[in-house]
N, CA, C and O of each residue as an XYZ file, in Angstrom:
852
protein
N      88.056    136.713    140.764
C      88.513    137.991    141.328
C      87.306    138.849    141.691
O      86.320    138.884    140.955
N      87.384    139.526    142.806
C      86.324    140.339    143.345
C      86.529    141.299    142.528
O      87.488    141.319    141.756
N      85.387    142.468    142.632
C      84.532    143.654    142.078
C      85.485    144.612    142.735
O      86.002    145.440    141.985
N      85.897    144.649    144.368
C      87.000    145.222    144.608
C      88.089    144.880    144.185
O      88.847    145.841    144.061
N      88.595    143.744    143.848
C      90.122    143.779    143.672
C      90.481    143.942    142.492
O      91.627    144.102    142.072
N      88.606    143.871    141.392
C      89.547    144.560    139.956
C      89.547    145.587    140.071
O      89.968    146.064    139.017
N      89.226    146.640    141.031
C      89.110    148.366    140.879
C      90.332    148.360    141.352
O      91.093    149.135    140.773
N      90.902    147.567    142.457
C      92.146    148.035    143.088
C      93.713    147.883    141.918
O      94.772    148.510    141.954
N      93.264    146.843    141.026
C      94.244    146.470    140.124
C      94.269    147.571    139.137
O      95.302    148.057    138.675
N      92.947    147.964    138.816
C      92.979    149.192    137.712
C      93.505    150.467    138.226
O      94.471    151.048    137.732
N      92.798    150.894    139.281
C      93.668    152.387    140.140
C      95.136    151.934    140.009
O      95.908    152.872    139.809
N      95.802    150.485    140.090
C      97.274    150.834    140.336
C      97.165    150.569    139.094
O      97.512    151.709    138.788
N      96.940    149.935    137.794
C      97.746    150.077    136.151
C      97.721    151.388    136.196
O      98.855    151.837    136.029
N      96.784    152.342    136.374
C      96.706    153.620    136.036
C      97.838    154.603    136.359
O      98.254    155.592    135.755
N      98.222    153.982    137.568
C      99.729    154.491    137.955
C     100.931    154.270    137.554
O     101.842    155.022    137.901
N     101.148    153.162    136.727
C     102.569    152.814    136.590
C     103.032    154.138    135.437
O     103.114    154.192    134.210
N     103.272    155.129    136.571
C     103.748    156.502    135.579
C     105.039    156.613    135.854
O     105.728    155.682    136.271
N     105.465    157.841    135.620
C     106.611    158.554    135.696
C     106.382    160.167    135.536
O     105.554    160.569    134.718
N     106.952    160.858    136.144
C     107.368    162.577    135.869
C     107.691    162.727    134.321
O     108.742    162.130    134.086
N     107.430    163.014    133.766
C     108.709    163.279    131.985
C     108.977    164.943    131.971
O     109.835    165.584    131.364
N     108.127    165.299    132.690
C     109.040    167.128    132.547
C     110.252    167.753    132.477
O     110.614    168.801    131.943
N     110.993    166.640    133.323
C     112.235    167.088    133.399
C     113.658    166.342    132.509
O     114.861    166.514    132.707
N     112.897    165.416    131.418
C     113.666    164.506    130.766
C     114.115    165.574    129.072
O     113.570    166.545    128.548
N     115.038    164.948    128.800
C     115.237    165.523    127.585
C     114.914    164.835    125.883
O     115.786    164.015    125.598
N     114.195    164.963    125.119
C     113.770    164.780    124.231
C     114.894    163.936    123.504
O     116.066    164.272    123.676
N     114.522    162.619    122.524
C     115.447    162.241    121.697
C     114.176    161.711    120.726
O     112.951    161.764    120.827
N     115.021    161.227    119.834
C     114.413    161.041    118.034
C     114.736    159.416    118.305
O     115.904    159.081    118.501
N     113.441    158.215    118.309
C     113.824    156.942    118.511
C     114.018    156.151    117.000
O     113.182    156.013    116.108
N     115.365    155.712    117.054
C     115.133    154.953    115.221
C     114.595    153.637    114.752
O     115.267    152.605    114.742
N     113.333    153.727    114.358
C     112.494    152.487    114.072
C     112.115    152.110    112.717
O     111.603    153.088    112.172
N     112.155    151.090    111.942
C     112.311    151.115    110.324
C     110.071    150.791    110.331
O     109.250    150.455    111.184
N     110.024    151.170    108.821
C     108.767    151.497    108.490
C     107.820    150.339    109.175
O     106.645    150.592    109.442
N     108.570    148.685    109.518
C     107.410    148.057    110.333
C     106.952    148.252    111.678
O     106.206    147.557    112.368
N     107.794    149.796    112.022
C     107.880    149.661    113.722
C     108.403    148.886    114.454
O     107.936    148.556    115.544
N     109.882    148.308    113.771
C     110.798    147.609    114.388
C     112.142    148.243    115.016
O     112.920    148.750    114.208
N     112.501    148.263    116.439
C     113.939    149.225    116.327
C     115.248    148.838    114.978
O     115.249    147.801    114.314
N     116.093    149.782    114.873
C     117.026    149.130    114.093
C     117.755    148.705    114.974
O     117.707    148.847    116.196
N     118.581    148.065    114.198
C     119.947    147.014    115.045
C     120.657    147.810    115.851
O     121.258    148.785    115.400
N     120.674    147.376    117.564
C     122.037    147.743    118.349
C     123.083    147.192    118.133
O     124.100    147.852    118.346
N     123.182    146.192    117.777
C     124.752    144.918    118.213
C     124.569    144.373    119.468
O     125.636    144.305    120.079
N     123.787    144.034    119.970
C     123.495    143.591    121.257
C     123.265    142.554    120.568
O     122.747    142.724    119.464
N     123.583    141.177    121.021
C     123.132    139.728    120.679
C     123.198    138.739    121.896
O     123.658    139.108    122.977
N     122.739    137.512    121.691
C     122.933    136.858    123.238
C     121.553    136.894    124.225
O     120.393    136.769    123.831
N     121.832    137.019    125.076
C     121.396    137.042    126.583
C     121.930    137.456    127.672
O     122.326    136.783    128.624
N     121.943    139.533    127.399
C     122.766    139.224    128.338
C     121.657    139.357    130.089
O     120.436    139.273    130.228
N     122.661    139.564    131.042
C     121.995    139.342    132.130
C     122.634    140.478    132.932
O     123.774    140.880    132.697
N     121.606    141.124    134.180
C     122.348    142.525    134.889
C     121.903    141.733    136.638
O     120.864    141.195    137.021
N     122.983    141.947    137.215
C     122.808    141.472    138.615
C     122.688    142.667    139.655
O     123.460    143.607    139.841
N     121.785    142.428    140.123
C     121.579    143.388    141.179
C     121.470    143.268    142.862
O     120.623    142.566    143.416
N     122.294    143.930    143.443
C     122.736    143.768    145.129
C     121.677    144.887    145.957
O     121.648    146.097    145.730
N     121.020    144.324    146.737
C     120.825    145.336    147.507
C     121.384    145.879    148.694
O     122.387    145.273    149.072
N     121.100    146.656    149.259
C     121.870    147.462    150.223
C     121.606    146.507    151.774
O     122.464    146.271    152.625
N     120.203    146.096    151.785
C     120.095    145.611    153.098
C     119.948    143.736    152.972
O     119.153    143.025    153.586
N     120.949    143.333    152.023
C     121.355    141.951    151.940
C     120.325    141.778    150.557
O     119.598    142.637    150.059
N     120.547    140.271    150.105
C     120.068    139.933    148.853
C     120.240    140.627    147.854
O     120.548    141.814    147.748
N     119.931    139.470    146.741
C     120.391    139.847    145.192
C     119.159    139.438    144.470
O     118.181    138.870    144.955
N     119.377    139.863    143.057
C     118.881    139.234    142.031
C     119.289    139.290    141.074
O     120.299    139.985    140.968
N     118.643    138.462    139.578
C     119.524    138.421    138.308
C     118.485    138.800    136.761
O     117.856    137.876    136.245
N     118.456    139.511    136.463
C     117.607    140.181    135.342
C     118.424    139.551    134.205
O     119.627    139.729    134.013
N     117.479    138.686    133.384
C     117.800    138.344    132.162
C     117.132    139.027    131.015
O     115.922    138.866    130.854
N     117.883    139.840    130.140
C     117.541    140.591    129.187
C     116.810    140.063    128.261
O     116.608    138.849    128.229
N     116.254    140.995    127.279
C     115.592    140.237    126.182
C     115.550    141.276    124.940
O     114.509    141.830    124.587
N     116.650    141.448    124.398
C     117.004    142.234    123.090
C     116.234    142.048    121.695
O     116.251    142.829    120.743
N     115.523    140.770    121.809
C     114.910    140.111    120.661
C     113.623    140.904    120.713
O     113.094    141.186    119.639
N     112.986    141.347    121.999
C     111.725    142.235    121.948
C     111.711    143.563    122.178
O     110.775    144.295    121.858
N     112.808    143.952    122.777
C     112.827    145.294    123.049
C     114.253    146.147    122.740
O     114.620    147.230    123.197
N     114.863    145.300    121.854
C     116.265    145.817    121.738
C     116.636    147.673    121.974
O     117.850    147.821    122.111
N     115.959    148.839    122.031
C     116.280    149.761    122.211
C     116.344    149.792    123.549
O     117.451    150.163    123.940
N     115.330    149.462    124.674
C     115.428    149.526    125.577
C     116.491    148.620    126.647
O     116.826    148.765    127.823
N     116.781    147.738    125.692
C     117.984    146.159    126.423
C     118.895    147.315    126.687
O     119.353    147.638    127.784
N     119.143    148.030    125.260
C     120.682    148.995    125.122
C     120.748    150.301    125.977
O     121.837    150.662    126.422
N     119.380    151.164    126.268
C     119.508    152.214    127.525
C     119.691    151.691    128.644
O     120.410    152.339    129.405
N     119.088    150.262    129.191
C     119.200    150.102    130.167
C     120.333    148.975    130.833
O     120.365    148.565    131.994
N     121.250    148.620    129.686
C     122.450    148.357    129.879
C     123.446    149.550    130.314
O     124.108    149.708    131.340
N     123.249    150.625    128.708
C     124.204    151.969    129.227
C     123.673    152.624    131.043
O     124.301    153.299    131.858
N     122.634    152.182    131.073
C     122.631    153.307    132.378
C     123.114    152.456    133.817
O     123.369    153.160    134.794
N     123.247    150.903    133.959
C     124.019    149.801    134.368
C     125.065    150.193    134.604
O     125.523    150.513    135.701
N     125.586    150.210    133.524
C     127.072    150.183    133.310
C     128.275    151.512    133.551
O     129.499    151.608    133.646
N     126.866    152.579    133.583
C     127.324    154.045    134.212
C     127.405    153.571    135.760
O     128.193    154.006    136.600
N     126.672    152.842    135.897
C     126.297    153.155    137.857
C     125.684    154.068    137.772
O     126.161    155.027    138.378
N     124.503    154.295    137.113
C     123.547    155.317    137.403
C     122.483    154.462    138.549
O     122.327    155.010    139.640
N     121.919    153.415    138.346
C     121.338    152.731    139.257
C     122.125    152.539    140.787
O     121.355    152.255    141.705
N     123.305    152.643    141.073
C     123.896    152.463    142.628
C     123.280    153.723    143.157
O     123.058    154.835    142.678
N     123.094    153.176    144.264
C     122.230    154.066    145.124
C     120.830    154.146    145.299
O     120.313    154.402    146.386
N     120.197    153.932    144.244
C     118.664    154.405    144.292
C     117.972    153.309    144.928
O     118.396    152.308    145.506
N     116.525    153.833    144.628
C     115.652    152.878    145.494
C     114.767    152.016    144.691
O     114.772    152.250    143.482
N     114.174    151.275    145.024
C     112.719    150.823    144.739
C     111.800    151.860    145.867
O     112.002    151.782    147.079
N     110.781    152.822    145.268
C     110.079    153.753    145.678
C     108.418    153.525    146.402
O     107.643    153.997    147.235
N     108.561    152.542    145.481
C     106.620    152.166    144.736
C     106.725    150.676    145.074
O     107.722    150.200    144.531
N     105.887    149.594    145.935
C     105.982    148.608    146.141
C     104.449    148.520    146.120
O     103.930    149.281    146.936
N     103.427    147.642    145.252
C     102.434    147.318    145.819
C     102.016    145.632    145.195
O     101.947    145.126    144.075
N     101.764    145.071    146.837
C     101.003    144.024    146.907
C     100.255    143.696    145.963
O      99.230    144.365    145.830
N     100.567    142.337    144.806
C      99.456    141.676    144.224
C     100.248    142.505    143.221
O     100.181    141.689    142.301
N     101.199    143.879    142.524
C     101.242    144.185    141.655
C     102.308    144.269    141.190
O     102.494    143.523    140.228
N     103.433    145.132    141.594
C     104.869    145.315    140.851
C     105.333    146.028    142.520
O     104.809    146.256    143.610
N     106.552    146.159    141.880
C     108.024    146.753    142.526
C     108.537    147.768    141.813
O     109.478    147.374    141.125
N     108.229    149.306    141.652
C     109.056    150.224    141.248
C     109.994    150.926    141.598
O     109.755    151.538    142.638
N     111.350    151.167    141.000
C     112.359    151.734    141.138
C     113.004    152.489    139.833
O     112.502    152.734    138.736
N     114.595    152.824    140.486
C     115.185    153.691    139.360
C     114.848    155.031    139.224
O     114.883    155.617    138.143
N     114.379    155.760    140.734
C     114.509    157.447    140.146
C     115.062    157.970    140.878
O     114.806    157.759    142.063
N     116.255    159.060    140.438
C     116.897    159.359    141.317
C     116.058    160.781    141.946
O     116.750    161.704    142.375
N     114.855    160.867    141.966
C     114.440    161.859    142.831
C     114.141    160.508    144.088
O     114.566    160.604    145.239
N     113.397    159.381    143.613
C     113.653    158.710    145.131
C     111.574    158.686    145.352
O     110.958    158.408    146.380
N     111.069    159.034    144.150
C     109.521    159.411    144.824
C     108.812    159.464    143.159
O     108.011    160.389    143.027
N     109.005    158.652    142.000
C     108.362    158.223    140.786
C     108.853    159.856    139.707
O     108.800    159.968    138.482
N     109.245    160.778    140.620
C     108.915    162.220    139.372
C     110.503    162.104    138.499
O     110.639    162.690    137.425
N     111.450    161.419    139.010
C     112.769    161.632    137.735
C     112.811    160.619    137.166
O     111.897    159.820    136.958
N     114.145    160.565    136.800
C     114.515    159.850    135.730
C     116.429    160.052    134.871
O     117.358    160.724    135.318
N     116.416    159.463    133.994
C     117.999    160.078    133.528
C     117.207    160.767    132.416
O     116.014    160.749    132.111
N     118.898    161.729    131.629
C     118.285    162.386    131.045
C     117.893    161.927    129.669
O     117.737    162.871    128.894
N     117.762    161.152    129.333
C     117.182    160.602    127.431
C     115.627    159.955    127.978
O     115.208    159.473    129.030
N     115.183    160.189    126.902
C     114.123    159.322    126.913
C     113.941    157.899    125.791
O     114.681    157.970    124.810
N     113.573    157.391    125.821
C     113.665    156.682    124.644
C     112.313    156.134    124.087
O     111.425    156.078    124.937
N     112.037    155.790    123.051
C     110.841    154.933    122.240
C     110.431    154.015    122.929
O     111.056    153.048    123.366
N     109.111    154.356    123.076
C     108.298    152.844    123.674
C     108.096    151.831    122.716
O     107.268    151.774    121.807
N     109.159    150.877    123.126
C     108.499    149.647    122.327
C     107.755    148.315    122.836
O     108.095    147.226    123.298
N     106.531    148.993    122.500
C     105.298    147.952    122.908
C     103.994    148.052    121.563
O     104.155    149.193    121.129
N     103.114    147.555    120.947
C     102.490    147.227    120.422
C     101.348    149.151    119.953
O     101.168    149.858    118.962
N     101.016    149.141    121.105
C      99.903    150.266    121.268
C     100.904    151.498    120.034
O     100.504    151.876    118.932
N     102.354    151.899    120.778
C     103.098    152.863    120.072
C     103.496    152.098    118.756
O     104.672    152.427    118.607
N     103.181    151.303    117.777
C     103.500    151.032    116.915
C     104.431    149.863    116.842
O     104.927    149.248    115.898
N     104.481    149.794    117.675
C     106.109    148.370    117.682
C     105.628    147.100    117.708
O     105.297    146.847    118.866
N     105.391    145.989    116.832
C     104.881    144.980    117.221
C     105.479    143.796    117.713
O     104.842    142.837    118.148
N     106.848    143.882    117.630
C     107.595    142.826    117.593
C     107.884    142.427    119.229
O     108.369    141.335    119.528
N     107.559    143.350    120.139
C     107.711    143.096    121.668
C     106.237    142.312    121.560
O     105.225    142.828    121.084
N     106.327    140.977    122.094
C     105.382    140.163    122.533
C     105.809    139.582    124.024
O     104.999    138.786    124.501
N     106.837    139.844    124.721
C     106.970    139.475    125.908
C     105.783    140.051    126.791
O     105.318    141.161    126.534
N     105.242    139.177    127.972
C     103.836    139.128    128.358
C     104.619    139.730    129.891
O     105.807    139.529    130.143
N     103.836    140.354    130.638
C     103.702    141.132    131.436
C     103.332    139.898    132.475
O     102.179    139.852    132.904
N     104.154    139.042    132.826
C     103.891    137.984    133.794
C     104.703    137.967    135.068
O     105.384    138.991    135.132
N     104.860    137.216    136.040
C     105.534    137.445    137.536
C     106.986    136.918    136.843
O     107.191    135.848    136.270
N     107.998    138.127    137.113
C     108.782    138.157    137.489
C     109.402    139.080    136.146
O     110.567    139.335    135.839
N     108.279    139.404    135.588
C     108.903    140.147    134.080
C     109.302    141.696    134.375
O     108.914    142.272    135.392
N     110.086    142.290    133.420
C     110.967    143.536    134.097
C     110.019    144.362    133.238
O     109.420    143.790    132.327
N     109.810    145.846    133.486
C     109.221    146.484    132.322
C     109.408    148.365    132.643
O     109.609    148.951    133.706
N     109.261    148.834    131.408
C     109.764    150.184    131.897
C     108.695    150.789    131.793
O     107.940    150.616    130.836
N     108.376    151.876    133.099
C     107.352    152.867    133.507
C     107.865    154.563    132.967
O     108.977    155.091    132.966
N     106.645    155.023    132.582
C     106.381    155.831    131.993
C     105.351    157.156    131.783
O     104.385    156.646    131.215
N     105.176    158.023    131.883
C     104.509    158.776    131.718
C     103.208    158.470    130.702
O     103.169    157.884    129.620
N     101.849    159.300    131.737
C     100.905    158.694    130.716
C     100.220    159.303    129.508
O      99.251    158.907    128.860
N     101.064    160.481    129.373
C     100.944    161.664    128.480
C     101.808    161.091    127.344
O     101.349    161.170    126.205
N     102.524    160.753    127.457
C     103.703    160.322    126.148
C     104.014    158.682    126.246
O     104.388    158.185    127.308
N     103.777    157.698    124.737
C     104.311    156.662    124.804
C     105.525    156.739    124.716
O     105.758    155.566    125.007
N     106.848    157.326    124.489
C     107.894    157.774    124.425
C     108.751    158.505    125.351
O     109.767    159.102    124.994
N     108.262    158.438    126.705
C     108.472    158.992    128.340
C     109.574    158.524    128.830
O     110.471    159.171    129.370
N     109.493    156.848    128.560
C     110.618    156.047    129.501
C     111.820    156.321    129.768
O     112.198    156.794    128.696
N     112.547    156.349    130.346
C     114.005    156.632    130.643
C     114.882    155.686    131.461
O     115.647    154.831    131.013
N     114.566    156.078    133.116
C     115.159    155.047    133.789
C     114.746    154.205    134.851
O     115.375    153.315    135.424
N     113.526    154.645    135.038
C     112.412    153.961    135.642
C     111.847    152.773    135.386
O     111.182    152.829    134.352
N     111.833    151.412    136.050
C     111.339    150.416    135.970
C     110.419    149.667    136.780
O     110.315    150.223    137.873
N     109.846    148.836    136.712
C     108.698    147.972    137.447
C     109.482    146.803    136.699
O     110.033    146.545    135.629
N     109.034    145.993    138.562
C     109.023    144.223    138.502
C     107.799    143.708    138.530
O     106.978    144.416    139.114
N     107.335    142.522    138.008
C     105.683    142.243    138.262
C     105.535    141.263    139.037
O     106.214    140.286    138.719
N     104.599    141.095    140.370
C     104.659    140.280    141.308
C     103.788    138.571    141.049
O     103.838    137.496    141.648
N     102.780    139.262    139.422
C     101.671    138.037    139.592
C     101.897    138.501    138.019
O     102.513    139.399    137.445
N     101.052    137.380    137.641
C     100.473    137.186    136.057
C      99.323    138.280    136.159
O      99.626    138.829    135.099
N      98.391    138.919    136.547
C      97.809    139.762    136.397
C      98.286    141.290    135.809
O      97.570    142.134    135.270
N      99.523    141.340    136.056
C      99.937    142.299    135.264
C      99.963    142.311    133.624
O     100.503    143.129    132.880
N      99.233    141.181    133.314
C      99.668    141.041    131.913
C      98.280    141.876    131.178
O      97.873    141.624    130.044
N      97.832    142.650    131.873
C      96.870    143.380    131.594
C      97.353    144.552    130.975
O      96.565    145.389    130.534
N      98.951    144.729    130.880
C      99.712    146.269    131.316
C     100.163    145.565    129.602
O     100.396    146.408    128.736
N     100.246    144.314    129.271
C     100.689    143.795    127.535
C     100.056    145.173    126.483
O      98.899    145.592    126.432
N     101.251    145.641    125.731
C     100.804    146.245    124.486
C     101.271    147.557    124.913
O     101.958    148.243    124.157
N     100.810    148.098    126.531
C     101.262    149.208    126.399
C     102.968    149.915    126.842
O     103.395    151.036    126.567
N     103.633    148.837    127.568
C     104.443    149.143    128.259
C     105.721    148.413    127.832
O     105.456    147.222    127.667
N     107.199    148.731    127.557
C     107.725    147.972    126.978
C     108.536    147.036    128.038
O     109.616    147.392    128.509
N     107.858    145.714    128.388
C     108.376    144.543    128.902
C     109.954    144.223    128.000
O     110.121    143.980    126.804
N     111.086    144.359    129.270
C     112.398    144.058    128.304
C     112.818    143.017    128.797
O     113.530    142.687    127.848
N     113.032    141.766    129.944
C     113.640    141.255    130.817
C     112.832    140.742    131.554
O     111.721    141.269    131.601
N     113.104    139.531    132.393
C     112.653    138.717    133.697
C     113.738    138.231    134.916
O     114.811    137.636    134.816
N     113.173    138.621    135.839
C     114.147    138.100    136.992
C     114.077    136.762    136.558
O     113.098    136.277    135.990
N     115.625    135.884    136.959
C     115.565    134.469    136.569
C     116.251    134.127    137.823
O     116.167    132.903    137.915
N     116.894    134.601    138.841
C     117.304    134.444    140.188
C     117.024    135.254    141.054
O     117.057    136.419    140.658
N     116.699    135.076    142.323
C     116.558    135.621    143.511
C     115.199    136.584    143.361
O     115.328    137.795    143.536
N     114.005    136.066    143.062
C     112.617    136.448    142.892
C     112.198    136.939    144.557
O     111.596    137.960    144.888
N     112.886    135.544    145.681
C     112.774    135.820    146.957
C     113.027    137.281    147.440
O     112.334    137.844    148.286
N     114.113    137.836    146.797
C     114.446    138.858    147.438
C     113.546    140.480    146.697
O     113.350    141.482    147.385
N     113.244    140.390    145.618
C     111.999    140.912    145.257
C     110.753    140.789    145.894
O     110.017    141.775    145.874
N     110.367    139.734    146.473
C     108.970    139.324    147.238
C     109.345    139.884    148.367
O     108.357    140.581    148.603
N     110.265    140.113    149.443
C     110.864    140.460    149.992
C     110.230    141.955    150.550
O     109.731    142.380    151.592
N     110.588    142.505    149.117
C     110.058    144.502    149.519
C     108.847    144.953    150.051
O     108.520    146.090    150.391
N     108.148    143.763    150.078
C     106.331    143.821    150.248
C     106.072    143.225    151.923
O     105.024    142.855    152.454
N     107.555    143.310    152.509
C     107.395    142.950    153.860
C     108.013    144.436    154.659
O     108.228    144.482    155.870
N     108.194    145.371    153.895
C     108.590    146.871    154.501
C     107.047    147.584    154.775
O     106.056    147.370    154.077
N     107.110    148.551    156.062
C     106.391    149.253    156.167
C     106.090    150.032    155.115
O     107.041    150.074    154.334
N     104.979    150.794    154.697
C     104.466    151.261    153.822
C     103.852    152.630    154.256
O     103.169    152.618    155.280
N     103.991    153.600    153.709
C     103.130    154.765    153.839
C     102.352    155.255    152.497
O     102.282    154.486    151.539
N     101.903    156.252    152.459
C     100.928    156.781    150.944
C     101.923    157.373    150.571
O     102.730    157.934    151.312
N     101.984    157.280    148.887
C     103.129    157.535    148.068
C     102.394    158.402    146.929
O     101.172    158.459    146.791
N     103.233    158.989    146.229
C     102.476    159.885    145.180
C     101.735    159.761    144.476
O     101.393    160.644    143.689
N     101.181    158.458    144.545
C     100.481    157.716    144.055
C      98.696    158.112    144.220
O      97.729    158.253    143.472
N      99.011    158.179    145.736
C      97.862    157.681    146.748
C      97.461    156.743    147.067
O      96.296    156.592    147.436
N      98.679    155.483    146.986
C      98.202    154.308    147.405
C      99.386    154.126    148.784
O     100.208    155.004    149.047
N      99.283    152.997    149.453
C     100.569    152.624    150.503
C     101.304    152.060    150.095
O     101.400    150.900    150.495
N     102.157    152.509    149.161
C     102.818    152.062    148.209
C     104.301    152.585    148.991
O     105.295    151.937    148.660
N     104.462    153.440    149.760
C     105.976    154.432    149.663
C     106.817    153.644    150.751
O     106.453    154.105    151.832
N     107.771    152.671    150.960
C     108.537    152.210    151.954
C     109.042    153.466    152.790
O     109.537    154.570    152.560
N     108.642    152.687    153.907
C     109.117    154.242    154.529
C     110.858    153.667    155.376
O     111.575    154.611    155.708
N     111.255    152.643    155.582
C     112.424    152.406    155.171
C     113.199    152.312    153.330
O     112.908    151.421    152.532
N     113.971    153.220    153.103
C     114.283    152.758    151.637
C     114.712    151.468    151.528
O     115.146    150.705    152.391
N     114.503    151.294    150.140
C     114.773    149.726    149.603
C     116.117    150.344    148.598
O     115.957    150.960    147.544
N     117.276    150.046    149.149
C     118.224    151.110    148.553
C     118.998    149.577    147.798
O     119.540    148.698    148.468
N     118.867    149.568    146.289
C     120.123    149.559    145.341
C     121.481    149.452    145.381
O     121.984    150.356    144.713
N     122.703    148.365    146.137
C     123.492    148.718    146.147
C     124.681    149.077    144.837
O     125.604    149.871    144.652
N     124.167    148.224    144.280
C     124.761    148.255    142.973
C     124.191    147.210    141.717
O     123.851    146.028    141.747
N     124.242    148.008    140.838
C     124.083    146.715    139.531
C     124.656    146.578    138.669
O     125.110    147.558    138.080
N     124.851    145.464    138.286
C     126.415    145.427    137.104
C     125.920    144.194    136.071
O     125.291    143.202    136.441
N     126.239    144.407    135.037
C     126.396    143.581    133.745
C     126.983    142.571    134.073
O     128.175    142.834    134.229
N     126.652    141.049    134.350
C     127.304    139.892    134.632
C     127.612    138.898    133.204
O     128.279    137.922    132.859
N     126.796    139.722    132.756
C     126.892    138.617    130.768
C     126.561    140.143    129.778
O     125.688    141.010    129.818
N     127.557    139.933    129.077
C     127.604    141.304    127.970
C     128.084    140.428    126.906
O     129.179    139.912    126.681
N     126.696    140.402    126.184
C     127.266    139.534    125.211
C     127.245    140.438    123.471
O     126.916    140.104    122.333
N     127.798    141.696    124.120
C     127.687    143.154    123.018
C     129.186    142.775    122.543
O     129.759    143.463    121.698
C-alpha cells in the first residue's frame, strides 16, 4: 500500500462519525466482565433489505458479539424506521454509510446505545471489520453515540476500525448490489471527502426475514 493510500484510509477511519447532539441519553446494561446482559435473541437472525432503485441484500446478524446492538437494530427494522432513508456516505476502497434520517451523517433515532467493542470495555465482540461486515458509526466524542447509523465495509482493510466500533452482522447475499453504490456520482459530503451521492441511494424497505426472538 502506498504512503498516499494509507493517509487516504486514515482521513476516512477518522470519519466514520455521527452527530450525537441531538440523541437522547440511555444507561447500557453490561455485567462486571463488560459483557451485555441477555436479550432473548438466539439463532441467526437475518434483516433483508430492498432498495428503491432495484436490488437487494441480506444482513446476517450476530447476537453472540454484539447482542445489544443485534436488539436496537432489529427494533428499529421492525419499526420501519429504516424505509426511506439513504446510504449518505459511499467511499471507494472503504464502507457504505447509511441510516440517518437527516439524510447527511448528523441524525440518528432517538436512544443511543453502548458500544460494544473492545476499546469501551466489551471484550466479547471479536467480529473483524472485514468486506462485507455491518458495523455501527458513531460519534467520536462518545464510545456510547451509536444509534441508527451504520457502515458496510467494502475491503478487509477496514479491519483497522477492530476494537473500536461495534461490528454486529455481514452481508451474506447481494454484496453486488452494495458494490453497486460506488458507481453513483459523488459530490463532497460533510465529511470533506466525495463521498455524498448526489443521486440518493434511497432504502426501500427492510424487514426481519428470520426472527429467531
Amino acid at each position: 500500500m502506498t504512503k498516499k493510500s494509507v493517509l487516504k484510509m486514515f482521513c476516512a477511519v477518522a470519519l466514520v462519525l455521527i452527530c450525537a447532539s441531538a440523541f437522547v441519553s440511555c444507561t447500557p446494561k453490561t455485567n462486571e466482565n463488560g459483557e451485555s446482559e441477555p436479550t432473548g435473541i438466539s439463532g441467526t437472525p437475518r434483516v433483508a433489505v430492498t432498495m428503491e432503485n432495484g436490488g437487494s441484500f441480506v444482513i446476517e446478524l450476530y447476537p453472540e458479539f454484539a447482542p445489544k446492538t443485534v436488539e436496537n437494530f432489529m427494533k428499529l427494522v421492525k419499526e420501519g424506521f429504516y424505509d426511506g432513508l439513504t446510504f449518505h456516505r459511499v467511499i471507494d476502497g472503504f464502507m457504505a454509510q447509511g441510516g440517518d434520517p437527516n439524510g447527511n451523517g448528523s441524525g440518528g433515532s432517538d436512544e443511543k446505545i453502548f458500544g460494544e467493542f473492545s476499546r469501551n470495555g466489551f471484550v466479547q465482540n471479536t467480529l473483524s471489520h472485514t468486506r462485507g461486515v455491518v458495523s455501527m458509526a458513531r460519534s467520536p466524542e462518545s464510545f456510547d453515540s451509536a444509534s441508527s447509523q451504520f457502515f458496510i465495509c467494502y475491503t478487509d482493510e477496514c479491519s483497522s476500525l477492530d476494537g473500536q466500533y461495534a461490528a454486529f452482522g455481514k452481508v451474506v447475499e447481494g454484496m453486488d448490489t452494495v458494490d453497486a453504490f460506488l458507481n453513483y456520482e459523488r459530490a463532497i459530503g460533510m465529511d470533506g471527502n466525495m463521498s455524498s451521492p448526489v443521486e440518493p441511494i434511497v432504502i426501500k424497505d427492510a424487514k426481519v426475514v428470520t426472527d429467531a426472538d
